[in-house]
C-alpha positions as CSV (number, residue, x, y, z in Angstrom):
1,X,0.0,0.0,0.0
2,X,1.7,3.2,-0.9
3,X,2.2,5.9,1.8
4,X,-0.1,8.9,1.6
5,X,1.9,12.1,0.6
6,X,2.9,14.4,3.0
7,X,1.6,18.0,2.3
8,X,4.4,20.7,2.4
9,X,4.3,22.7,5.3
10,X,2.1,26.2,4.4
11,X,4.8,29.0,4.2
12,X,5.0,30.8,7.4
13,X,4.3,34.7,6.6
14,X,6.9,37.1,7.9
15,X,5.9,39.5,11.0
16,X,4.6,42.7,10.4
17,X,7.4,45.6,10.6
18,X,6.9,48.9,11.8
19,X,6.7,50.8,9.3
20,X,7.4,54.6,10.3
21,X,6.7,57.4,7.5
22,X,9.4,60.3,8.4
23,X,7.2,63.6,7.2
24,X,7.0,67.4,7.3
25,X,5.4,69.1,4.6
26,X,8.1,72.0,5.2
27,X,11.4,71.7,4.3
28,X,14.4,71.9,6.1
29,X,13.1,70.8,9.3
30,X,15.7,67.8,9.6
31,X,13.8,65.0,7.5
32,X,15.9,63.3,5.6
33,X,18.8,63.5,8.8
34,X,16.1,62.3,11.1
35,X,15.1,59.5,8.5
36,X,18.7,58.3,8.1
37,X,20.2,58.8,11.8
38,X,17.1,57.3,13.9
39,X,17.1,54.5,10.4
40,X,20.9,54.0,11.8
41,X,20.3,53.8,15.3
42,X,18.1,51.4,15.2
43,X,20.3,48.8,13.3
44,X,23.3,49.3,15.6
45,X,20.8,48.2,18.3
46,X,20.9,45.3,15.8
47,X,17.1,45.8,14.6
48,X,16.5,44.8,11.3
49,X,16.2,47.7,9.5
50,X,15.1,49.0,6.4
51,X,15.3,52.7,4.6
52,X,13.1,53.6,1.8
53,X,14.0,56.8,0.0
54,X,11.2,58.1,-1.4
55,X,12.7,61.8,-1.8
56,X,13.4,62.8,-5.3
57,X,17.1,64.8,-3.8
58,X,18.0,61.6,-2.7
59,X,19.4,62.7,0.1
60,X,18.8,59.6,2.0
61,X,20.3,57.0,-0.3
62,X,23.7,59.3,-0.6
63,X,23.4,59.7,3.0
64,X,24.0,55.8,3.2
65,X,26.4,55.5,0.4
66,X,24.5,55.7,-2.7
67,X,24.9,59.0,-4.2
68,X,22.4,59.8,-7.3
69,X,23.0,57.3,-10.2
70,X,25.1,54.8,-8.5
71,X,22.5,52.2,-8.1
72,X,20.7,50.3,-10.8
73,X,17.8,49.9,-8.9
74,X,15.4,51.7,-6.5
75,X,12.0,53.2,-4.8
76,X,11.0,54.0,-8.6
77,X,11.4,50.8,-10.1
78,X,9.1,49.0,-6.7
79,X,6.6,52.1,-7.2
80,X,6.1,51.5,-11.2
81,X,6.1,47.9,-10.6
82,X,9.1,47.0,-12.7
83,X,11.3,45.3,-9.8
84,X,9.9,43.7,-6.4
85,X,11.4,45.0,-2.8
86,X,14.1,41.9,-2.6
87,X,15.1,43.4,-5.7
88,X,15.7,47.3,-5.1
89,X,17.3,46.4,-2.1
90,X,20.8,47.5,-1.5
91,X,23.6,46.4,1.5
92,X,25.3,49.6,3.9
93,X,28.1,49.6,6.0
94,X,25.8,48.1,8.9
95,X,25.0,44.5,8.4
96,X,21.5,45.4,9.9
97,X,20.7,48.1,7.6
98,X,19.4,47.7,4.1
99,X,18.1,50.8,1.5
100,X,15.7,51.0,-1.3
101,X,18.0,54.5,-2.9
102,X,16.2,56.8,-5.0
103,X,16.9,57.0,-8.5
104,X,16.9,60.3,-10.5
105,X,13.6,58.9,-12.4
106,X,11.9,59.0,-9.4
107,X,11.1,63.0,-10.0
108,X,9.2,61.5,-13.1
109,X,7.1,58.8,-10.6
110,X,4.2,61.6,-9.7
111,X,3.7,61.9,-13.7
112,X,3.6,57.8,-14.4
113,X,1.6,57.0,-11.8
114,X,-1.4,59.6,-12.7
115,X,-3.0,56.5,-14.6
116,X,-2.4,53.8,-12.2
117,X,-5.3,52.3,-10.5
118,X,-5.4,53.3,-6.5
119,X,-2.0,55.1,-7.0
120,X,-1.7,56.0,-3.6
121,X,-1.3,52.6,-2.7
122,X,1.3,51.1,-4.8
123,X,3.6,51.3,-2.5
124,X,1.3,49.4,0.4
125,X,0.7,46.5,-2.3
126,X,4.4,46.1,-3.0
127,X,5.1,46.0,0.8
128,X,2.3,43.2,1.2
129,X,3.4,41.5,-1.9
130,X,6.6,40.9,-0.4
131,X,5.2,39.7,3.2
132,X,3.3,37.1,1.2
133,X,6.6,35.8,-0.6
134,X,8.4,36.0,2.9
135,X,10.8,38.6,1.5
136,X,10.3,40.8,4.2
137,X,12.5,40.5,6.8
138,X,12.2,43.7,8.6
139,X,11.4,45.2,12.2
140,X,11.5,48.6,10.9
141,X,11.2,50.7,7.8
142,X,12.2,53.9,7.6
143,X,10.3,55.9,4.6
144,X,12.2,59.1,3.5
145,X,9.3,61.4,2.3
146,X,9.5,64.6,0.1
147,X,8.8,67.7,1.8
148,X,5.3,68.1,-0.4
149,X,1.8,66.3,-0.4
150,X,2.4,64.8,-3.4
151,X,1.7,61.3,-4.5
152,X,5.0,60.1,-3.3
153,X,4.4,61.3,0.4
154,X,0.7,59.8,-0.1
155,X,2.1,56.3,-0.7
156,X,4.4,56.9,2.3
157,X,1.1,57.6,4.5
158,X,-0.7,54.6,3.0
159,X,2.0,52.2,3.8
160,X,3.4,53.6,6.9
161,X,2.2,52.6,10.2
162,X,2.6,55.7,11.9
163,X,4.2,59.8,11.1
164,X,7.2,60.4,12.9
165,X,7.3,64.6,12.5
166,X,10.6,66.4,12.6
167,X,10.4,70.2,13.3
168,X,12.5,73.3,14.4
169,X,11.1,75.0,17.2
170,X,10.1,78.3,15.5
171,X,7.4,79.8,14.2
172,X,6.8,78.8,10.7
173,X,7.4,75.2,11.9
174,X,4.5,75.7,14.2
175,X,2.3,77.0,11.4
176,X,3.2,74.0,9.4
177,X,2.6,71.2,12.0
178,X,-1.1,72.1,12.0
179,X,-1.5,71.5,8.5
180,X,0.2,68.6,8.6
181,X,-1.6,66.7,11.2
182,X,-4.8,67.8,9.2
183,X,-3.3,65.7,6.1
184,X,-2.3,62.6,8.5
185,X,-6.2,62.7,9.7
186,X,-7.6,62.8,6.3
187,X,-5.3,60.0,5.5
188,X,-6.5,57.9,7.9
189,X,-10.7,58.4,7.6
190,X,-10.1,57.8,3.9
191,X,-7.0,55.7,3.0
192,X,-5.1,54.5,6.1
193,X,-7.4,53.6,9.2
194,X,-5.0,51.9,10.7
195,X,-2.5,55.4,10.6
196,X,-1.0,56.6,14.0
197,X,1.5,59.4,15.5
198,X,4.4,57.9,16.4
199,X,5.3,61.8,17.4
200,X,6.8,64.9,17.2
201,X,10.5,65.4,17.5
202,X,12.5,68.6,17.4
203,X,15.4,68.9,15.5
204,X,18.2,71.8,15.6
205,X,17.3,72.5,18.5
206,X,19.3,76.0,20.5
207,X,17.3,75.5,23.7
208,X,19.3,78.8,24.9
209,X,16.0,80.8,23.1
210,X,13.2,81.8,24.6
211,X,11.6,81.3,21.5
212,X,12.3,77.3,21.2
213,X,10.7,77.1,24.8
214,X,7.8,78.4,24.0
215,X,7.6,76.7,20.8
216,X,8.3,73.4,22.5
217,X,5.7,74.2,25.0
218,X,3.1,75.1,22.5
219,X,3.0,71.9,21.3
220,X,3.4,69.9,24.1
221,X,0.3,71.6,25.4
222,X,-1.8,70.4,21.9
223,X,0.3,66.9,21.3
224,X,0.3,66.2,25.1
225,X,2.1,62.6,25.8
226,X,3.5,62.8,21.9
227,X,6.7,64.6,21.5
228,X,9.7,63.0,22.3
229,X,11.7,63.9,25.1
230,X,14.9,63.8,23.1
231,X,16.0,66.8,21.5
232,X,18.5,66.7,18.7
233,X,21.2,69.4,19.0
234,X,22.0,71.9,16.1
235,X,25.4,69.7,15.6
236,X,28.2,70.5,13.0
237,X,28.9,66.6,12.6
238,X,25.2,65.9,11.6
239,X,26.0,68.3,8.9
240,X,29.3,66.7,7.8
241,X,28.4,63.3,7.7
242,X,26.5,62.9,4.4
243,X,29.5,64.1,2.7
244,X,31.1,61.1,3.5
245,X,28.3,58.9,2.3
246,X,27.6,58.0,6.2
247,X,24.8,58.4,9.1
248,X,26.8,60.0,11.9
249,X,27.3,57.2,14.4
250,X,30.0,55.8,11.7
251,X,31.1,59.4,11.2
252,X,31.7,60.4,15.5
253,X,29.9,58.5,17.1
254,X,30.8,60.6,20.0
255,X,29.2,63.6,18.7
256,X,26.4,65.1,20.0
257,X,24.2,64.8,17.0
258,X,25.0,61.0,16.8
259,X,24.3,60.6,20.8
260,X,21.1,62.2,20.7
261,X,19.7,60.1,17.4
262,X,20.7,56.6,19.9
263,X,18.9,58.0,22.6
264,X,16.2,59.0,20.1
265,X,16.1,55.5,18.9
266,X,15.9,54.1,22.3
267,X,12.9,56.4,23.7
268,X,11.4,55.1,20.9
269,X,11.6,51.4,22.0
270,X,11.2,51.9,25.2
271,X,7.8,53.7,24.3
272,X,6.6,51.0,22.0
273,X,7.1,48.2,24.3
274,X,5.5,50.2,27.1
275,X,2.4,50.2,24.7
276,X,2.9,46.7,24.5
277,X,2.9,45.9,27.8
């Protein structure tokens, strides 16, 4: 009598990663150094880590080591659907951290997607695409977003998890914040239910000002319980270290821009696992 056939064991579907969206719809609020240091940070405290630059500059991907045109493959080929995530996928000086780089096509990405069907979600698809093939190893994903509502940041919102904001403490930041929270909330009733606030950091931040105080305390008083304790420092080696194609714990890890993204990074954990618990 022949033995019946053992069925393969069904393919055990990787865990869901955090998936942060790094976003101000104002530029120069410390994004993209946010995105790569905290995207850093994370992987030296050997998290699995993964940075999506979804910037057009990008900033992010030369930050890491790719400067513009020095990889084959990126964030526009998974949005367009011509390569899948294991694909675009690219190695950095930490064993922990991988990068989807932005290629220069990706300024051209708003224009080709216009006649996509649900555009705003390619991004989200491609993500669960590769959870269902198990080619998603990540705890965390770091998305890099342009500082515009466009339909790059959109698919950031769609996909993400939760908005980590980044923001000087002045006046125009302040302005900006509101308007920002307002496109989070619409995201969420219409595209994203599932969308949080991871929270509000400040960035460059001279707390010798009266003005940064009162900034700071403006929106603690509206975001109570939601921005992060850790401030990061205007710091001159934050500044130097995408020059050298490196976040800034590889640069000085002594510096004070590099200490305060760790201690960033650890808040962070130590917040999630105290909503956990």
């Amino acid at each position: 009598m022949p033995s019946a056939k053992t069925s393969p064991a069904p393919k055990k579907r990787a865990p869901k990663p955090a998936v942060l969206a790094i976003s101000n719809q104002k530029g120069g609020e410390g994004k993209t150094t946010t995105a790569v240091n905290l995207a850093a940070s994370l992987a030296a405290a050997e998290h699995r880590v993964l940075l999506v630059d979804l910037d057009p500059q990008g900033n992010a991907s030369s930050s890491v080591g790719y400067p513009r045109g020095m990889a084959k493959q990126g964030s526009y080929d998974l949005l367009l659907g011509q390569a899948e995530l294991d694909a675009v996928v690219h190695p950095t000086e930490l064993p922990t951290l991988g990068v989807v780089p932005a290629s220069p096509d990706l300024a051209g990405a708003e224009i080709e997607l216009v006649g996509v069907d649900a555009r705003e979600s390619v991004l989200a698809r491609a993500f669960r695409r590769a959870r269902a093939g198990n080619n998603f190893d990540w705890e965390f994903v770091i998305l890099d977003c342009p500082p515009s509502l466009g339909i790059l940041t959109l698919n950031a919102l769609v996909a993400a998890s939760s908005v980590l904001i980044p923001m000087q403490a002045k006046y125009f930041s302040l302005e900006g914040l509101g308007a920002l929270v307002g496109t989070i909330e619409r995201v969420k009733a219409a595209l994203n239910p599932s969308l949080s606030l991871e929270g509000i950091v400040f960035c460059m931040f001279d707390r010798r000002t009266n003005l940064a105080q009162q900034v700071v305390a403006e929106v603690q008083s509206h975001f109570p319980g939601q921005v992060f304790e850790t401030m990061i420092p205007q710091n001159i080696r934050l500044s130097e270290s995408p020059s050298f194609g490196k976040p800034a714990l590889l640069y000085d890890i002594e510096s004070k821009g590099a200490q305060a993204y760790l201690a960033l990074a650890k808040e962070m954990l130590a917040r999630r696992q105290a909503g956990r618990s």
